[in-house]
C-alpha positions in Angstrom: 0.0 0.0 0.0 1.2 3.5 -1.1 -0.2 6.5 0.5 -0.2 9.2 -2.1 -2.2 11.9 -2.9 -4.3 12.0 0.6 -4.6 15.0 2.2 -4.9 15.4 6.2 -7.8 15.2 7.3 -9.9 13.9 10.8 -13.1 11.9 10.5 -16.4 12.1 13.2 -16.9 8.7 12.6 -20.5 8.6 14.2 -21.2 11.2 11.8 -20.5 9.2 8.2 -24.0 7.1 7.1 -24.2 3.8 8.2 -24.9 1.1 5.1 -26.0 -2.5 5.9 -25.6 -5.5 4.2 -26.6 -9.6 4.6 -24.3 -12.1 4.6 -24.3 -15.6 4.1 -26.0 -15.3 7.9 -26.2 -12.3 10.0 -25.5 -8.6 8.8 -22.8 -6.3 8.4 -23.2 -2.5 9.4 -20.2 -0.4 7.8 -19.1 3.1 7.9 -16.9 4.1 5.2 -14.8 7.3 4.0 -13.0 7.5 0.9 -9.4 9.2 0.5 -7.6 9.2 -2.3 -6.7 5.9 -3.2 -7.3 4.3 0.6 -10.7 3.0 1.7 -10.9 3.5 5.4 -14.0 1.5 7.1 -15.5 1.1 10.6 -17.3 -2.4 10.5 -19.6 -4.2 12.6 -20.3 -7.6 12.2 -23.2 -9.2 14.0 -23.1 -12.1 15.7 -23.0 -15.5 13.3 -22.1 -13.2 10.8 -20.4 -15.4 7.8 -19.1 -13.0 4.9 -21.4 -14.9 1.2 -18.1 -14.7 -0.7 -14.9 -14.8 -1.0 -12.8 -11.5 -1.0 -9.5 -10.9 -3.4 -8.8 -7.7 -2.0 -5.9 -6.3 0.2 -6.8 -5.1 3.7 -4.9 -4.2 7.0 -7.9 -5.1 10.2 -7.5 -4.1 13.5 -9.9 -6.1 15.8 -11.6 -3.7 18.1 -14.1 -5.9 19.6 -15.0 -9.4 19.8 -13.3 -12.2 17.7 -13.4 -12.6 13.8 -12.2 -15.7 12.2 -10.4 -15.4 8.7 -10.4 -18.5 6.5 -7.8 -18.4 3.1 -8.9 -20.3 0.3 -6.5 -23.0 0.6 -8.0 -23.8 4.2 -6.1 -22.5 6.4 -8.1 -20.7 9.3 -6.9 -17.4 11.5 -8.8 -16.7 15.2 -8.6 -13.2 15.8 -9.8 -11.5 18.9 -9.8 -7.5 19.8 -6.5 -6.0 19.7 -5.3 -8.5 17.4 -5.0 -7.6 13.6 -4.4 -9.2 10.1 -2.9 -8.3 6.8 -3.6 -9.6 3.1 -2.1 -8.4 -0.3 -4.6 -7.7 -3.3 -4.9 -11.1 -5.0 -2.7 -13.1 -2.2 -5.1 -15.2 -1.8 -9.1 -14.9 -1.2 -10.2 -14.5 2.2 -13.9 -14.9 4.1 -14.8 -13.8 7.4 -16.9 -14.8 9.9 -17.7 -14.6 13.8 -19.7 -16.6 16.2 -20.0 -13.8 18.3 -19.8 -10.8 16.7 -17.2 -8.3 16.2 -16.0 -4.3 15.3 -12.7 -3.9 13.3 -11.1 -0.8 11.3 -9.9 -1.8 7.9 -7.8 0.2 5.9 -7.5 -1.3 2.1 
């Protein structure tokens, strides 16, 4: 990740919209501000939340609360709990989450 071309600036986060989206089971809530080329997200994940694909894309997640669990495609499976955090390269491998019992992360991608 190169950070070009972003000017400073601070977010309120409780004041960027929320959007919502179903999984495979349970929901996803996100909050999400654009900057430059970085995505930066705020994410809640209810509980039994499993992601209904697999994701190609590069992020850097920072567990905040509760406990995530990241399966690769080749099998191998990552228990994450808060103030734990993860990295993946674009196209490194595809990546799906999900949580028994719910969780809040930051991503950056």
């Amino acid at each position: 990740m190169k950070i070009e071309n972003v000017p400073f600036a601070t977010t309120d986060w409780s004041a960027v919209p929320v959007t919502e989206a179903p999984g495979e089971t349970g929901v996803v809530r996100a909050r999400m501000v654009e900057a430059g080329s970085l995505r930066l997200r705020q994410v809640e994940f209810s509980a039994n939340y499993r992601a209904d694909h697999w994701c190609p894309r590069g992020h850097v997640v920072l567990v905040q609360q509760g406990a995530l669990t990241v399966e690769l495609g080749d099998g191998r499976r990552f228990d994450t709990v808060a103030g734990m955090s993860f990295h993946v390269a674009d196209d490194d491998g595809e990546h799906m989450i999900y949580t028994a019992t719910g969780a809040t992360v930051f991503i950056v991608d």
